[in-house]
C-alpha positions as CSV (number, residue, x, y, z in Angstrom):
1,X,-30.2,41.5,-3.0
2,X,-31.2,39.9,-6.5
3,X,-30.2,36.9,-7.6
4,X,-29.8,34.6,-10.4
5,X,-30.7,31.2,-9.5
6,X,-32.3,27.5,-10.6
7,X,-36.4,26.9,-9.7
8,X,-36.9,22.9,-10.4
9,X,-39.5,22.1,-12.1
10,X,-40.7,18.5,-13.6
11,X,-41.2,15.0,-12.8
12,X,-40.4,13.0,-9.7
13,X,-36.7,11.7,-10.8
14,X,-36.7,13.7,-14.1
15,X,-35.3,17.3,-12.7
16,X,-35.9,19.9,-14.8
17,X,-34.8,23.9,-13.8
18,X,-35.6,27.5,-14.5
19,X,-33.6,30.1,-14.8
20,X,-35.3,32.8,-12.6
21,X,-34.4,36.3,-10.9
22,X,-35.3,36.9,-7.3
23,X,-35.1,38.2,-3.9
24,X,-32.1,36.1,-2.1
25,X,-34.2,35.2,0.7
26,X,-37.2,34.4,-1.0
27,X,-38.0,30.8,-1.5
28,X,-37.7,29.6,-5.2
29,X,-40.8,28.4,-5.4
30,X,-42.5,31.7,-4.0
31,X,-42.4,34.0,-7.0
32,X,-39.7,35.3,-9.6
33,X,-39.1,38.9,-11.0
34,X,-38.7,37.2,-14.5
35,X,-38.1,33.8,-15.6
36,X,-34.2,33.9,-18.0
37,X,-34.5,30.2,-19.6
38,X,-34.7,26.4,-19.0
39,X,-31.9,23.7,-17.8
40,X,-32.7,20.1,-18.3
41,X,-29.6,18.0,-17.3
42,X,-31.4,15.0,-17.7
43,X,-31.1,14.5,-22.0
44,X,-27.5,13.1,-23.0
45,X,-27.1,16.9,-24.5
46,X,-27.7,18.8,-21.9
47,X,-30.3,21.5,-23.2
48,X,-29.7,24.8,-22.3
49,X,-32.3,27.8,-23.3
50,X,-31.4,31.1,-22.0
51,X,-32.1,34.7,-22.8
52,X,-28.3,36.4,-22.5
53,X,-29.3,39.8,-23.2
54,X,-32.0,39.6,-20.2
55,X,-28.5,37.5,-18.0
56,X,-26.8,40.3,-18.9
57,X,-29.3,42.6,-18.1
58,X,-29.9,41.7,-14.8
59,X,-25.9,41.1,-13.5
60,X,-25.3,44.9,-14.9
61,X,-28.0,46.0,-12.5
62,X,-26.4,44.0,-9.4
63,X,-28.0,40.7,-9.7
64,X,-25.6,37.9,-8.6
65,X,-25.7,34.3,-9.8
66,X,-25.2,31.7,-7.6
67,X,-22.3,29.5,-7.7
68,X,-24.3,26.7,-10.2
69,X,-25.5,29.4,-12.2
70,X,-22.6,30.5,-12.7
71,X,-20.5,27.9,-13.5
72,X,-23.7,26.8,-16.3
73,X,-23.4,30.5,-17.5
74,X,-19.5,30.5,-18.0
75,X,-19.7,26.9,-19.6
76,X,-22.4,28.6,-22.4
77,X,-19.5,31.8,-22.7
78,X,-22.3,34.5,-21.6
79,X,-19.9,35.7,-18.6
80,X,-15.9,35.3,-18.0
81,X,-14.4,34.6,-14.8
82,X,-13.8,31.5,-13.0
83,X,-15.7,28.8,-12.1
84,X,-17.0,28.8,-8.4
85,X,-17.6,25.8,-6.3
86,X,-21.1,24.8,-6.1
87,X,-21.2,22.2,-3.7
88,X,-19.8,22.6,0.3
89,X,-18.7,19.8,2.6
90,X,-20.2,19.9,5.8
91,X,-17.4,20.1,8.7
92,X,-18.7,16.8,10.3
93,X,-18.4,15.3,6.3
94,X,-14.5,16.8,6.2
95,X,-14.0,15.2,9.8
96,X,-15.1,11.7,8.1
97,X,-12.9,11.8,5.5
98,X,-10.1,13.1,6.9
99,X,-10.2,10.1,9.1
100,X,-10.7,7.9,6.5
101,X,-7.7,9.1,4.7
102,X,-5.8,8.7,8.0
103,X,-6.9,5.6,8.2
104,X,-6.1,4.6,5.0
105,X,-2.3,6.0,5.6
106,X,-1.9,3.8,8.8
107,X,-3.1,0.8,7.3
108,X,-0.7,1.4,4.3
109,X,2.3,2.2,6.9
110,X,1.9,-0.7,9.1
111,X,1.4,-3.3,5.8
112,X,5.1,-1.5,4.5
113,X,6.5,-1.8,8.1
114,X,5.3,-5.7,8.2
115,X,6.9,-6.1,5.0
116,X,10.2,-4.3,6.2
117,X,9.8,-6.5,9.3
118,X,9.5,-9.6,7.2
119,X,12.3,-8.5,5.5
120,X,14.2,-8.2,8.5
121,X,13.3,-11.6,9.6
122,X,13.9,-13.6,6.1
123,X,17.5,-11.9,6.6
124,X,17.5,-13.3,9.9
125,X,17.1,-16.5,9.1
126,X,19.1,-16.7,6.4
127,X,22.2,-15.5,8.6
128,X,21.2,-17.7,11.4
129,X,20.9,-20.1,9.0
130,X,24.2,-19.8,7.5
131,X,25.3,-19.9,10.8
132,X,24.0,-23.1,11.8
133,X,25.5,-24.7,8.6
134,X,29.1,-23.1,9.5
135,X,28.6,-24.9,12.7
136,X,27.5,-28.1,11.0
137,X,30.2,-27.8,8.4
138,X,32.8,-27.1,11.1
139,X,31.3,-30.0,13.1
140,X,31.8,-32.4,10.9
141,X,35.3,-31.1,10.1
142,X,36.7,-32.0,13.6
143,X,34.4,-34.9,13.4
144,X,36.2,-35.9,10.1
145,X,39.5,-34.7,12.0
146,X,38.6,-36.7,15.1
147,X,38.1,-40.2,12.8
148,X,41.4,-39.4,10.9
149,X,43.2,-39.0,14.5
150,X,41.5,-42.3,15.6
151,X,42.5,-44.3,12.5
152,X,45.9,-43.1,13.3
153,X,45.7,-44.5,16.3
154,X,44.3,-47.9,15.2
155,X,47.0,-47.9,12.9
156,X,49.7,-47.2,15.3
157,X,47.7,-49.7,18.2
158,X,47.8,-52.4,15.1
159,X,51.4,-51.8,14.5
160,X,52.8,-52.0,18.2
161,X,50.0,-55.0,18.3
162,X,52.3,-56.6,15.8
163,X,55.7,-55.5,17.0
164,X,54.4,-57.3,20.0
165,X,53.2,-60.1,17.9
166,X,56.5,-60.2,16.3
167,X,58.8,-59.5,19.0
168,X,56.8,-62.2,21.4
169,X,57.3,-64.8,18.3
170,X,61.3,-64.1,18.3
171,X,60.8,-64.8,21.5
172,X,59.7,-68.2,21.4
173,X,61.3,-68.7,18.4
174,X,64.5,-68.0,20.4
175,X,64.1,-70.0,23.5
176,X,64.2,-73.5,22.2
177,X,67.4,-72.6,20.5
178,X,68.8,-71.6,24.0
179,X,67.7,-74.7,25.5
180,X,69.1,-77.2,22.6
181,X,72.5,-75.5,23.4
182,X,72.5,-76.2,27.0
183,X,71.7,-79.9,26.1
């Protein structure tokens, strides 16, 4: 089977590819059928010098391009079609970063389920919190309560204090009359 395909050529570190026909299980570097143009991806504009009549040539006969080939090829509008992908991921490489990604997704889950937690907690608080100062508030209510009841009680103590007082002076006051009558 023929096919359309990219030979490097050039420096060490400055690619440089030819567009070449030839058997799909010889080597690139082994010999072409006939040599179609010249890639160089390396300039800013990428240079691109192809023969489309020979392209055409050659995918009319049965010659396939490969999938870089043929992406270049619909890019320059010599062929139509879609663009096919050029570069595969190993299985081992798709095992990586699928567990990377998973990775990733716990890592996000557990940082929103701490913040929930926090959440949680700061609401906690704040109602145990509230709680407390109920408590405190009522606390000192029936402390308040219990220091109104006692001054109450001092008051009324005071006043039987001085109905004693009072009722002890009479007394007195009332005896030495008694006695200068019986004189």
């Amino acid at each position: 089977m023929l096919r359309i395909r990219l030979q490097r050529i050039g420096k060490k570190k400055q690619p440089v590819y030819r567009f070449i026909v030839s058997e799909k299980t010889k080597d690139t570097q082994a010999g072409s059928l006939e040599i179609l143009g010249q890639y160089n991806p390396v300039l800013k504009e990428k240079l691109i010098n192809m023969n489309a009549e020979r392209i055409k040539h050659w995918i009319s006969v049965g010659a396939q391009p490969s999938a870089t080939v043929n992406n270049i090829l619909i890019n320059a509008g010599i062929i139509e079609g879609k663009k096919q992908k050029s570069v595969t991921i190993t299985n081992k490489r798709k095992a990586k970063l699928d567990k990377k990604k998973e990775e990733v997704e716990e890592k996000k889950k557990a940082a929103k389920e701490a913040k929930e937690a926090e959440a949680v907690a700061k609401k906690e608080a704040e109602a145990v919190a509230k709680k407390e100062a109920e408590a405190v508030a009522k606390k000192e209510a029936e402390e308040a309560k219990a220091a109104e009841i006692a001054k109450a009680e001092e008051a009324k103590a005071e006043k039987k204090e001085e109905v004693k007082e009072e009722k002890v002076e009479e007394e007195k006051t009332e005896e030495p009359k008694e006695e200068k009558k019986e004189s």
